[in-house]
DODREN-561166 format. One line per 8 residues: number of its first residue (from 1); for each residue x, y, z of N, C-alpha, C. Coordinates in Angstrom, 2 decimals. Layout:
REM DODREN-561166
NUM> X/Y/Z/X/Y/Z/X/Y/Z  ...
//
This chain:
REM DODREN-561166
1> 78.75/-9.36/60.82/78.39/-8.13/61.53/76.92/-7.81/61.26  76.41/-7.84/61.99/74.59/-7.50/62.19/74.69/-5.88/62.08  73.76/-5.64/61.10/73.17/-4.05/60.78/71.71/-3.76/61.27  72.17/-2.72/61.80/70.80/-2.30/62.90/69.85/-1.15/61.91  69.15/-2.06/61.75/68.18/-1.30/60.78/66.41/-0.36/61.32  66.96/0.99/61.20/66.13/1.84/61.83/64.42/1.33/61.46  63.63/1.43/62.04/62.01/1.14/61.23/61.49/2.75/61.52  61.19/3.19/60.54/60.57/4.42/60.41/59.35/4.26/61.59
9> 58.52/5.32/62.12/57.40/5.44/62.73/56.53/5.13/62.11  55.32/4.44/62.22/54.17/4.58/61.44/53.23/5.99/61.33  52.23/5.73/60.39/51.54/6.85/60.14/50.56/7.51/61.20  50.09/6.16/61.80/49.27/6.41/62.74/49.61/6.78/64.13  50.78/6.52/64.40/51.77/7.06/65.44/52.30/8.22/65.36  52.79/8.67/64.83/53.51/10.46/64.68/52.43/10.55/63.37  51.54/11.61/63.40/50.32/12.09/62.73/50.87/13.20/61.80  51.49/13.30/60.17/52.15/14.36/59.69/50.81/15.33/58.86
17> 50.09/16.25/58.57/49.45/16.91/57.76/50.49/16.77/56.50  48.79/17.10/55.16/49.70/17.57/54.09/51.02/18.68/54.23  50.77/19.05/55.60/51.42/20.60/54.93/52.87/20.22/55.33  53.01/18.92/55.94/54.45/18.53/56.74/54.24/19.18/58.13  53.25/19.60/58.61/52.94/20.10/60.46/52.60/19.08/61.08  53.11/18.88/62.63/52.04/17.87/63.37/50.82/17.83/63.64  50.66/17.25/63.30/48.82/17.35/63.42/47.97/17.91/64.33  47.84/17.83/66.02/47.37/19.01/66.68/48.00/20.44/66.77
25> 49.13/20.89/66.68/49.98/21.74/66.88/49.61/22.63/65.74  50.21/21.93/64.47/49.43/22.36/62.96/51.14/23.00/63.04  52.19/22.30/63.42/53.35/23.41/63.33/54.62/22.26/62.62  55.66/22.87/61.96/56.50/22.23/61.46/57.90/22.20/62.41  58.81/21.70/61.83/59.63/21.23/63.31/61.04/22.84/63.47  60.65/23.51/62.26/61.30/24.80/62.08/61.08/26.02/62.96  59.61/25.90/63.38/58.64/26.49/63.50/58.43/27.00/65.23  59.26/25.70/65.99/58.85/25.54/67.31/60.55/26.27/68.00
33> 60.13/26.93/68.49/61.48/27.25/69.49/62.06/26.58/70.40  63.78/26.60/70.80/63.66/25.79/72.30/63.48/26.31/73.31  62.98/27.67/73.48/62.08/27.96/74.52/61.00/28.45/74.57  59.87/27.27/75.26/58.61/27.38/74.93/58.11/28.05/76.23  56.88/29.07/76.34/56.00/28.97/76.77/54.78/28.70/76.96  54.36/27.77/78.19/52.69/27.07/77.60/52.04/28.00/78.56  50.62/28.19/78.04/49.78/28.84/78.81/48.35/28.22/78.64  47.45/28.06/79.47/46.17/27.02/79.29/45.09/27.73/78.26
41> 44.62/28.88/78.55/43.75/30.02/77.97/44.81/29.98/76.41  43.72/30.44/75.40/43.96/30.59/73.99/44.15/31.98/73.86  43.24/32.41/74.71/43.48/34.31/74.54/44.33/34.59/75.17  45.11/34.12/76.22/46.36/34.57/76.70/47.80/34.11/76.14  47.82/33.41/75.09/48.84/33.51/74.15/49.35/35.11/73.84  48.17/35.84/73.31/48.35/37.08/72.76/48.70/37.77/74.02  48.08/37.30/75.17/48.53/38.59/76.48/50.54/38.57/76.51  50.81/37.25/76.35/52.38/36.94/76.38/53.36/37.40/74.97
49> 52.75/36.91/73.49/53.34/37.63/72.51/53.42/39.14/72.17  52.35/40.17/72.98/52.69/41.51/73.01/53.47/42.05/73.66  54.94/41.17/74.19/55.79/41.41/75.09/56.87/40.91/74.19  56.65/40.22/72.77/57.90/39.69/72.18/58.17/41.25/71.13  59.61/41.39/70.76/60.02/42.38/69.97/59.33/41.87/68.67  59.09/41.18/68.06/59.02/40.58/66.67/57.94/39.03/67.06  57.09/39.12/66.26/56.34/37.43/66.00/56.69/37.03/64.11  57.20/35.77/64.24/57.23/35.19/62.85/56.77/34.21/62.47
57> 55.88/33.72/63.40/54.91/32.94/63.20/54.06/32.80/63.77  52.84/32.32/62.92/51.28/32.37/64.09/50.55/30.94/63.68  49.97/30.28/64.09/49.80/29.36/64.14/48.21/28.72/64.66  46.93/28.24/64.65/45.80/27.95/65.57/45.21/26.50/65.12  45.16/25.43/65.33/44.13/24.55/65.33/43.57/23.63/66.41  42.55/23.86/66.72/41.19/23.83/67.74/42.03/24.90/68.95  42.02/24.43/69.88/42.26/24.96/71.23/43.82/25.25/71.70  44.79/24.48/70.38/46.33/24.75/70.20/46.36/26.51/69.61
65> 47.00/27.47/69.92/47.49/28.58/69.45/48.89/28.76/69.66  50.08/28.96/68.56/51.10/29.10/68.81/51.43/30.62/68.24  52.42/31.24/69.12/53.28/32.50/68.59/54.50/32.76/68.80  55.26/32.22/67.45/56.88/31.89/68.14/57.56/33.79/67.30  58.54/33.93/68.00/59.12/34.99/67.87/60.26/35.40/68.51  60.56/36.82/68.73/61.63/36.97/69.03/61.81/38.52/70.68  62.43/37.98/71.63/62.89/39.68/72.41/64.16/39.50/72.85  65.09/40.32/71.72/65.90/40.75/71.92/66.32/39.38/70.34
73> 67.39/38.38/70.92/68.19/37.56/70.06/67.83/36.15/70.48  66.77/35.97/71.56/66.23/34.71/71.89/64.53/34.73/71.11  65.10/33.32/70.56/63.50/32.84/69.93/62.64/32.35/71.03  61.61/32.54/71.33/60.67/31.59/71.94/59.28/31.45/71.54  58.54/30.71/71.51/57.23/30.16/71.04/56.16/30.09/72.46  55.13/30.62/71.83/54.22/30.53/73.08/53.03/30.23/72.43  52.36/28.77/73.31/51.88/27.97/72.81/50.49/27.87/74.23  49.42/27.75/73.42/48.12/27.52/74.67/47.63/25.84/74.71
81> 47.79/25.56/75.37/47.53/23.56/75.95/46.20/23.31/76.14  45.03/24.74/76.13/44.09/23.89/77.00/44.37/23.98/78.23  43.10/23.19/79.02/42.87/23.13/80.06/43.15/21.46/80.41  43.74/20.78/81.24/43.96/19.87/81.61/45.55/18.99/81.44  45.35/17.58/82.16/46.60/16.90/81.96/46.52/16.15/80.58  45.18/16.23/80.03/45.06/15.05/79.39/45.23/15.95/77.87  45.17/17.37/77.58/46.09/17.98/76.66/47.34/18.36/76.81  47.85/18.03/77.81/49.51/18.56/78.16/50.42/16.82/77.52
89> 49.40/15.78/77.84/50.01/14.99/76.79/50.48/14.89/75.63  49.37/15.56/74.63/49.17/15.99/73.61/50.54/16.45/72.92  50.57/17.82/73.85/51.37/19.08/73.28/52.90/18.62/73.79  53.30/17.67/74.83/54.34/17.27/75.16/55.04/16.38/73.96  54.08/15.44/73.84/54.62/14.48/72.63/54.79/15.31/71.05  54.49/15.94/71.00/54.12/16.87/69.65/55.34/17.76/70.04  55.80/18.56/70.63/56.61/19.28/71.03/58.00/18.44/70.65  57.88/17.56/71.53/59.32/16.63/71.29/59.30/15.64/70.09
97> 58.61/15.70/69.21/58.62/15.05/68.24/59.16/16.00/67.11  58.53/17.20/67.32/59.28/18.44/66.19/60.35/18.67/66.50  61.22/18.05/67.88/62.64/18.61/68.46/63.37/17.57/67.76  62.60/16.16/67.92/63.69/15.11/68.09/63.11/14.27/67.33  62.38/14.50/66.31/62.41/13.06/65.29/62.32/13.89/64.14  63.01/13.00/62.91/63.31/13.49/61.56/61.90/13.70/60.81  61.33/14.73/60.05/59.93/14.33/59.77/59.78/13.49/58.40  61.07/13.53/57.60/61.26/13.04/56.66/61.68/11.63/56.27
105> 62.33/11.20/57.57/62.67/9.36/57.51/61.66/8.98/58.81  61.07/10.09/59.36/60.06/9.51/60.44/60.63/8.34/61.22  62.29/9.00/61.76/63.08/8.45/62.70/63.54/9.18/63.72  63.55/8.76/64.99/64.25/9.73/65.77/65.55/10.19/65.69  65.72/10.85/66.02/67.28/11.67/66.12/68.24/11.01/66.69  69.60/11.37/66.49/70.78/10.43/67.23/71.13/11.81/68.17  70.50/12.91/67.51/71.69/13.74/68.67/69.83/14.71/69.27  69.40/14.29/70.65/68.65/14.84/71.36/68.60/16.97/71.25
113> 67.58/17.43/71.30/67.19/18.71/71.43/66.15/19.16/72.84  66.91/19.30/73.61/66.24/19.57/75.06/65.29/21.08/74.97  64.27/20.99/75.28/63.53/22.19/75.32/63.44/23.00/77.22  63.33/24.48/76.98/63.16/24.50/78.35/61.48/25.33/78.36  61.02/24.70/78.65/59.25/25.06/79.16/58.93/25.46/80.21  58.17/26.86/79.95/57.84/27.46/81.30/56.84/27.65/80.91  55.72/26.94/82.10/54.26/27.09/82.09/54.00/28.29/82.37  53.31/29.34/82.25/52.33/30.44/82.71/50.91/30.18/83.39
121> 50.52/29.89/84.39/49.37/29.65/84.57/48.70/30.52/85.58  47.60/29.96/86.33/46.83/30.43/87.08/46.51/29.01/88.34  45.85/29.42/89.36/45.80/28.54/90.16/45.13/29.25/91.56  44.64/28.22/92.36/44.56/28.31/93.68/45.51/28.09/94.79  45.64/28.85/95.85/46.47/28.44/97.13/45.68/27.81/97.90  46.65/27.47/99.15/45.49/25.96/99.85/46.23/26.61/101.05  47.04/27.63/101.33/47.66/28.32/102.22/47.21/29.43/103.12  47.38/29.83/104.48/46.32/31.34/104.22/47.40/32.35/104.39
129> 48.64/32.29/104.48/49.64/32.90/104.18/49.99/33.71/102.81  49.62/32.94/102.03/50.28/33.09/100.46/48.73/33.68/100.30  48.82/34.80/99.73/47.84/35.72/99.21/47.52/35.57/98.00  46.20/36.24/97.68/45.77/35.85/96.07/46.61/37.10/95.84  46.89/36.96/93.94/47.72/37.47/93.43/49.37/37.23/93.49  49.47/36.54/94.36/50.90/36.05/94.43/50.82/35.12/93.34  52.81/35.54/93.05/53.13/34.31/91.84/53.79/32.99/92.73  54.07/32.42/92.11/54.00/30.93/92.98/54.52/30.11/91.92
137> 55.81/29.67/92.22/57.19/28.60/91.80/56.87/27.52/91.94  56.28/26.19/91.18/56.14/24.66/91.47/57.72/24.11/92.02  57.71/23.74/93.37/59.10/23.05/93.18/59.27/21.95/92.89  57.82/20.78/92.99/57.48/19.68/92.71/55.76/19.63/92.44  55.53/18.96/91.33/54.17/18.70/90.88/54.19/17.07/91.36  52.78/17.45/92.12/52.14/15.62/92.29/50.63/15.71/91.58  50.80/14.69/90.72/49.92/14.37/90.15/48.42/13.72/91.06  47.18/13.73/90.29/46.28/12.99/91.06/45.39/12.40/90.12
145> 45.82/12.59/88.80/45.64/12.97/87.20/45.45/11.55/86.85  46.26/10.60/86.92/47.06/9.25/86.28/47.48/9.47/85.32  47.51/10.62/84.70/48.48/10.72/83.25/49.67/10.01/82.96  50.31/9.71/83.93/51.57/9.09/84.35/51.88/7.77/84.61  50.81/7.34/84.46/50.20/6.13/85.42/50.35/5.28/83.58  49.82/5.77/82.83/50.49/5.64/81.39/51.63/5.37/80.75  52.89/5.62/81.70/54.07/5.79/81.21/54.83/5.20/82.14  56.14/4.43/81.67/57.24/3.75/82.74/58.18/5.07/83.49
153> 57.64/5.03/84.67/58.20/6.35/85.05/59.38/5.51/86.63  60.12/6.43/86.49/61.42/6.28/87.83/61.53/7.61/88.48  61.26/7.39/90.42/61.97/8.72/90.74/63.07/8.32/91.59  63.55/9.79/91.68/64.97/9.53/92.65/64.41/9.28/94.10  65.31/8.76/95.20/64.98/9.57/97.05/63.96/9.91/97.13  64.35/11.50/96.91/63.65/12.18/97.72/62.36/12.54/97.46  62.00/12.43/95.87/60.69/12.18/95.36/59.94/10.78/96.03  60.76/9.72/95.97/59.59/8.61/96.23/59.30/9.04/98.24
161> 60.51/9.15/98.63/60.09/10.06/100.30/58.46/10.41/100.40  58.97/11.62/99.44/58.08/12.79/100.25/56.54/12.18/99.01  56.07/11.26/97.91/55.08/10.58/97.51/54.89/9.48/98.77  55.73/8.76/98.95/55.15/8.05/100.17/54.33/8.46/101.54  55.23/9.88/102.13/54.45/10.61/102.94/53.56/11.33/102.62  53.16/11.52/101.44/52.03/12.11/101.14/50.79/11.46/100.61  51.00/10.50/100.47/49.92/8.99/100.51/49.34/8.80/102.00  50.63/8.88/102.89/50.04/8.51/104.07/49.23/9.17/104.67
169> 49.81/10.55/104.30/49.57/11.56/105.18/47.39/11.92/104.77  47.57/11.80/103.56/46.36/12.37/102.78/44.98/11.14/102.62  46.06/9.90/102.51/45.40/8.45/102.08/44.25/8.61/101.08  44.68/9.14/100.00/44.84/9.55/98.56/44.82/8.40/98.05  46.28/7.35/98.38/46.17/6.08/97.55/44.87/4.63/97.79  44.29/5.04/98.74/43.01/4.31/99.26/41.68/4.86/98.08  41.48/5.62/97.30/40.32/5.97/96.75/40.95/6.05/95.59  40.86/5.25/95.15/41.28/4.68/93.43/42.05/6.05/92.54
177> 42.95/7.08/93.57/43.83/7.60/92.69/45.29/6.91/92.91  45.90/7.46/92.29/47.61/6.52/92.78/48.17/8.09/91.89  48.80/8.42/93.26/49.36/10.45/93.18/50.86/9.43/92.53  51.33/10.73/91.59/52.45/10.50/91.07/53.76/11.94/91.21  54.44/11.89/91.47/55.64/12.95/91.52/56.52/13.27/91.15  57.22/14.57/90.97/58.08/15.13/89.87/58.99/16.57/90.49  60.00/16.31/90.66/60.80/17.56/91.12/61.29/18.47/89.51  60.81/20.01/90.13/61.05/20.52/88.81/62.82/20.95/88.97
185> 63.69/21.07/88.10/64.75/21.75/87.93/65.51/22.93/88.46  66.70/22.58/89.74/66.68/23.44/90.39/67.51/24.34/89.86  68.18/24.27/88.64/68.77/24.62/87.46/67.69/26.16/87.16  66.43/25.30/87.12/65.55/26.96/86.32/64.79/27.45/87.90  64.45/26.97/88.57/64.34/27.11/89.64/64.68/28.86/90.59  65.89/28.27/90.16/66.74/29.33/91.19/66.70/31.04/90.61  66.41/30.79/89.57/66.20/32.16/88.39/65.17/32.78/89.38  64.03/32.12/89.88/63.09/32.64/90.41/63.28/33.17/92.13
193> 63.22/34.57/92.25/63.53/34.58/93.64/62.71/35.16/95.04  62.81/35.29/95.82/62.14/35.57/96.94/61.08/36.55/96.61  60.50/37.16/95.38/59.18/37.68/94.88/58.31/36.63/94.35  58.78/35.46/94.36/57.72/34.03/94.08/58.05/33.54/95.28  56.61/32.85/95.96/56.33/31.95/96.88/56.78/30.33/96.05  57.52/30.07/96.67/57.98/28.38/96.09/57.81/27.34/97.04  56.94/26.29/96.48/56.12/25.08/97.54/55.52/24.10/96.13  55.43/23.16/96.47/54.76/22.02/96.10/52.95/22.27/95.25
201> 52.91/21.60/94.22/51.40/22.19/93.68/50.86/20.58/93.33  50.07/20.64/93.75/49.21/19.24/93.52/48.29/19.63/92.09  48.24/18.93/90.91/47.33/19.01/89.65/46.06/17.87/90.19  45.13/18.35/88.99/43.95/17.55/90.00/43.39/17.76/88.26  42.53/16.54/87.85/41.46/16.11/86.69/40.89/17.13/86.30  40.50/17.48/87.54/39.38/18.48/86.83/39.00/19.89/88.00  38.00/20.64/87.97/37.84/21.94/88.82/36.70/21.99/90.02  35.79/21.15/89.88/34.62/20.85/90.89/35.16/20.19/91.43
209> 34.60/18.96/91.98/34.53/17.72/92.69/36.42/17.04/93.01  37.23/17.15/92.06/38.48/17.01/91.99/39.76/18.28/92.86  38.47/19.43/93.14/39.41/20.44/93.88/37.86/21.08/95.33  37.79/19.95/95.65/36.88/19.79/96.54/35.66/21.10/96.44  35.22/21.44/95.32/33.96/22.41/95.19/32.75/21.51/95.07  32.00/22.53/95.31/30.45/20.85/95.47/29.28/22.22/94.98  28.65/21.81/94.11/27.45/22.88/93.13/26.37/22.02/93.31  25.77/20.97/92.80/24.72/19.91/92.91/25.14/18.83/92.79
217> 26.76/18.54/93.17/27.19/17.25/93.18/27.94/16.86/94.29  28.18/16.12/95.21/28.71/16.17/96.13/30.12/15.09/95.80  31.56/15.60/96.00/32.68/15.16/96.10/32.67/14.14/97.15  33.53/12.77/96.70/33.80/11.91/97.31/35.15/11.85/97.96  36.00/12.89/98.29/37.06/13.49/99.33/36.72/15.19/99.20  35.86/14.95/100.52/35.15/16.32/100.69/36.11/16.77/101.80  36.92/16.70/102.25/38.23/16.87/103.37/39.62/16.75/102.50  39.61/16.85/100.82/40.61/17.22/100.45/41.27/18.56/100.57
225> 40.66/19.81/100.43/41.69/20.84/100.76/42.35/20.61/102.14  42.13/20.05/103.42/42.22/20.14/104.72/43.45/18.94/104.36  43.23/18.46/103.98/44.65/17.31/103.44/45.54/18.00/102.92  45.16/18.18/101.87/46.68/18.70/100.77/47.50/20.03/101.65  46.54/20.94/102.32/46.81/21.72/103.23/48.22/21.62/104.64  47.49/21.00/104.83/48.23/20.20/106.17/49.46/19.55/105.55  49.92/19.14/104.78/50.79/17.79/104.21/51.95/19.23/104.57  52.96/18.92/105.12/54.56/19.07/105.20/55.36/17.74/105.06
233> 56.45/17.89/104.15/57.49/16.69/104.06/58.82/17.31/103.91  60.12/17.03/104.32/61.38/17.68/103.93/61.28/19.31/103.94  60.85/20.05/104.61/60.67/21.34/104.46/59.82/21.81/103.36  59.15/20.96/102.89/58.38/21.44/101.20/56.48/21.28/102.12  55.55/22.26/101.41/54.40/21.78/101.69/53.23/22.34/100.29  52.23/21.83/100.38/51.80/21.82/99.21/50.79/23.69/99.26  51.39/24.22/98.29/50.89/25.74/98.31/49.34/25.88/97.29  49.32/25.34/96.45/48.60/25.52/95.44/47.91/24.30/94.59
241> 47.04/24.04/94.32/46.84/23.52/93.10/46.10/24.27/91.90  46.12/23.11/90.63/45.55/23.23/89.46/46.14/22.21/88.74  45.74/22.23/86.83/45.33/20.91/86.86/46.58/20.77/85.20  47.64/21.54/85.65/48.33/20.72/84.65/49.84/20.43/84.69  50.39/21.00/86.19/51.91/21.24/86.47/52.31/19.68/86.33  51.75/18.85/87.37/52.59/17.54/87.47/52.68/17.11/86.10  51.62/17.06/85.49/51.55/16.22/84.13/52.88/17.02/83.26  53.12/18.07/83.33/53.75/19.33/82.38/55.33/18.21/83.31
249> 55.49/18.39/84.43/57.08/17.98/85.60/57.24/16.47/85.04  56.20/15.35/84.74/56.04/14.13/84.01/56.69/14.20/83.26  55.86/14.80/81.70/56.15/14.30/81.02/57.55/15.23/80.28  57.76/16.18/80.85/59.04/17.00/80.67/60.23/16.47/80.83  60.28/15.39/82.21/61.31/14.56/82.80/61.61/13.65/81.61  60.42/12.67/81.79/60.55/11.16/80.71/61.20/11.37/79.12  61.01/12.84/78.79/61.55/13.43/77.34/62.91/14.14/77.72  63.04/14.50/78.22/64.95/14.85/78.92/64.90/16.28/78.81
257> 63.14/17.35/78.70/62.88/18.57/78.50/63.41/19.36/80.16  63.42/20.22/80.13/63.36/21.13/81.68/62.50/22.42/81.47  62.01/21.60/82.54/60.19/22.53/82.53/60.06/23.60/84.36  59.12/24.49/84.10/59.12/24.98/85.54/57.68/25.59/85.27  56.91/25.28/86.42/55.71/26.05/86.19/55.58/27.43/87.16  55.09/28.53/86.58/54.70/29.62/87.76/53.02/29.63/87.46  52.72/30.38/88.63/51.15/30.61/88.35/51.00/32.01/89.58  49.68/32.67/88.67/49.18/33.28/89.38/48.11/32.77/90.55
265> 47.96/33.25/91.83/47.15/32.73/92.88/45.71/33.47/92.26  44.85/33.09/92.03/43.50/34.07/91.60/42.40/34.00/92.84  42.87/32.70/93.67/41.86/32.01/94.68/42.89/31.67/95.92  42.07/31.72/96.77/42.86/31.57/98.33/41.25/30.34/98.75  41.83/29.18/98.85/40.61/28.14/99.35/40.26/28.36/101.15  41.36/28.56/101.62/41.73/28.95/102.95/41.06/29.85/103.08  41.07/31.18/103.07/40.34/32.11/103.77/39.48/32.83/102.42  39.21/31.86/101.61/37.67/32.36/100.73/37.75/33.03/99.97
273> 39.03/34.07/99.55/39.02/35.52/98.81/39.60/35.06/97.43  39.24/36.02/96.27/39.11/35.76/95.00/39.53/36.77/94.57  40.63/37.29/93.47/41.55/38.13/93.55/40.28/39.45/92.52  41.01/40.31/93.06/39.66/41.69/92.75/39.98/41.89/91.14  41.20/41.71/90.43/41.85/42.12/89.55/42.78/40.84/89.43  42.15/39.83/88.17/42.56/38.76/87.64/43.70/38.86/86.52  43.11/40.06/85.82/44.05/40.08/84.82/45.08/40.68/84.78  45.17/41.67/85.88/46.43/42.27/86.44/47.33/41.53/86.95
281> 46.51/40.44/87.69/47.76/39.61/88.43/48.47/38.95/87.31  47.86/38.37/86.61/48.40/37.20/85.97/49.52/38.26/84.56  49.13/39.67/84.09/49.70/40.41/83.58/51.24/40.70/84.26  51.36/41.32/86.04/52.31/40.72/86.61/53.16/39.49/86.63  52.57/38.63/86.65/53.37/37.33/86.22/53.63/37.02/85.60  53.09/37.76/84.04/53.81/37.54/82.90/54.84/38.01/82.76  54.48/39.52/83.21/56.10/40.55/83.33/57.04/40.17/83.59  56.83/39.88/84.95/58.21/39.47/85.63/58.90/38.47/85.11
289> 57.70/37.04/84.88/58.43/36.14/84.35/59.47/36.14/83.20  58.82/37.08/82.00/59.53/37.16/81.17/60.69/37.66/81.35  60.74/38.71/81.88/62.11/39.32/81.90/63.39/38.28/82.61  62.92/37.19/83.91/63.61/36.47/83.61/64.09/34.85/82.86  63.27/34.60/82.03/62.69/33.74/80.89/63.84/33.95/79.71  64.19/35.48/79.82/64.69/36.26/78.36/66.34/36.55/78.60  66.49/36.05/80.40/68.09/36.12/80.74/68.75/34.48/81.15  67.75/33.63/80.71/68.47/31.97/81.31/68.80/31.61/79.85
//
């Protein structure tokens, strides 16, 4: 009879501090709730924990801020990512490593810990319908990122569908990106109702040239909003972007997490307007969200 003998992680692979924390996070695996909220901004951690009854832990290293606590008899942790896909890697793997690997035999777990993650963000519409200040439900993130492009990824149908028609439609896959896709959970989904606009959000690298703005540099898909715009597939069309949902719908899937992003609209690309009162909106969207965040 052959014995299957576990090999611990190496050191350089799961990164432990003296203190027993993961190393960007700076957090121990006690520490992290299973319901997280991420938010990109560091100062808006605090806009979200002055809504928890109780904080019992605080947490900061570089651009990571965590504040896990309590409203009502649910724990949740609210945690800031940064700006981009390429820290939502980061905080994904770190996240599920404090869920699901032992820190002490630096083995994974036999019995899985599913987290449910709800982004808080901000964003642009590409709609002229959907008004700034509206909150706005990802029902699917497409990447333009390659974050993903990293990882052995599988979709179902109706994902590879509506990525195929949206290659065609945009011809996206002709200029050295390769868009990747992710249906979020219609499980957390449905919590959200006819006071969120729900449509498709394209993430994009970066905020100039990647979300077709041009300052002293000129973009090489200068007819991207007029694309992503236009794209309808299966009744879904793309409402919004910004630059960390798909990567967040990625790598949430490939870890067996259930994630949902909302965002505030701050920008309308369509008809030019820029919301008068930023922090109100996105204060709204915290509200609401939470309250139903604090009943799933």
């Amino acid at each position: 009879m052959s014995i299957n003998i576990v090999k611990p992680i190496e050191d350089t692979e799961l990164i432990i501090n003296e203190r027993g924390n993961i190393y960007h996070l700076d957090l121990a695996p006690e520490q992290l709730a299973t319901t997280v909220i991420t938010v990109g901004s560091p100062d808006r951690v605090k806009e979200v924990s002055k809504h928890l009854d109780m904080i019992t832990h605080k947490a900061q290293h570089r651009e990571f801020i965590t504040h896990t606590g309590r409203i009502g008899s649910k724990e949740i942790s609210v945690i800031s990512t940064g700006i981009g896909s390429g820290n939502i890697d980061i905080v994904f793997n770190e996240m599920d490593a404090l869920a699901n690997i032992d820190f002490k035999t630096r083995t994974i777990k036999d019995q899985k810990t599913v987290l449910s993650v709800f982004r808080l963000g901000t964003c642009g519409t590409l709609q002229k319908d959907v008004a700034v200040d509206s909150m706005i439900v990802s029902s699917h993130g497409i990447g333009l990122d390659n974050l993903l492009l990293y990882y052995r990824t599988t979709n179902n149908p109706d994902e590879t569908y509506i990525l195929n028609e949206f290659m065609r439609h945009t011809s996206i896959g002709v200029k050295n990106i390769q868009p990747y896709i992710t249906e979020a959970p219609i499980s957390l989904r449905r919590h959200f109702g006819p006071e969120y606009v729900h449509g498709i959000t394209a993430t994009c690298p970066g905020f100039y040239a990647p979300q077709a703005r041009s300052l002293r540099l000129s973009p090489t898909f200068p007819d991207l909003l007029d694309a992503l715009a236009t794209f309808s597939c299966m009744d879904n069309r793309i409402t919004n972007f910004e630059m960390e949902t798909a990567a967040i719908y990625g790598m949430g899937k490939l870890l067996g997490h259930k994630c949902i992003s909302i965002s505030a609209a701050l920008a309308n690309r369509a008809t030019k307007a820029f919301s008068k009162d930023p922090d109100a909106a996105v204060d709204k969207m915290i509200v609401h969200s939470l309250e139903i965040i604090t009943g799933i």
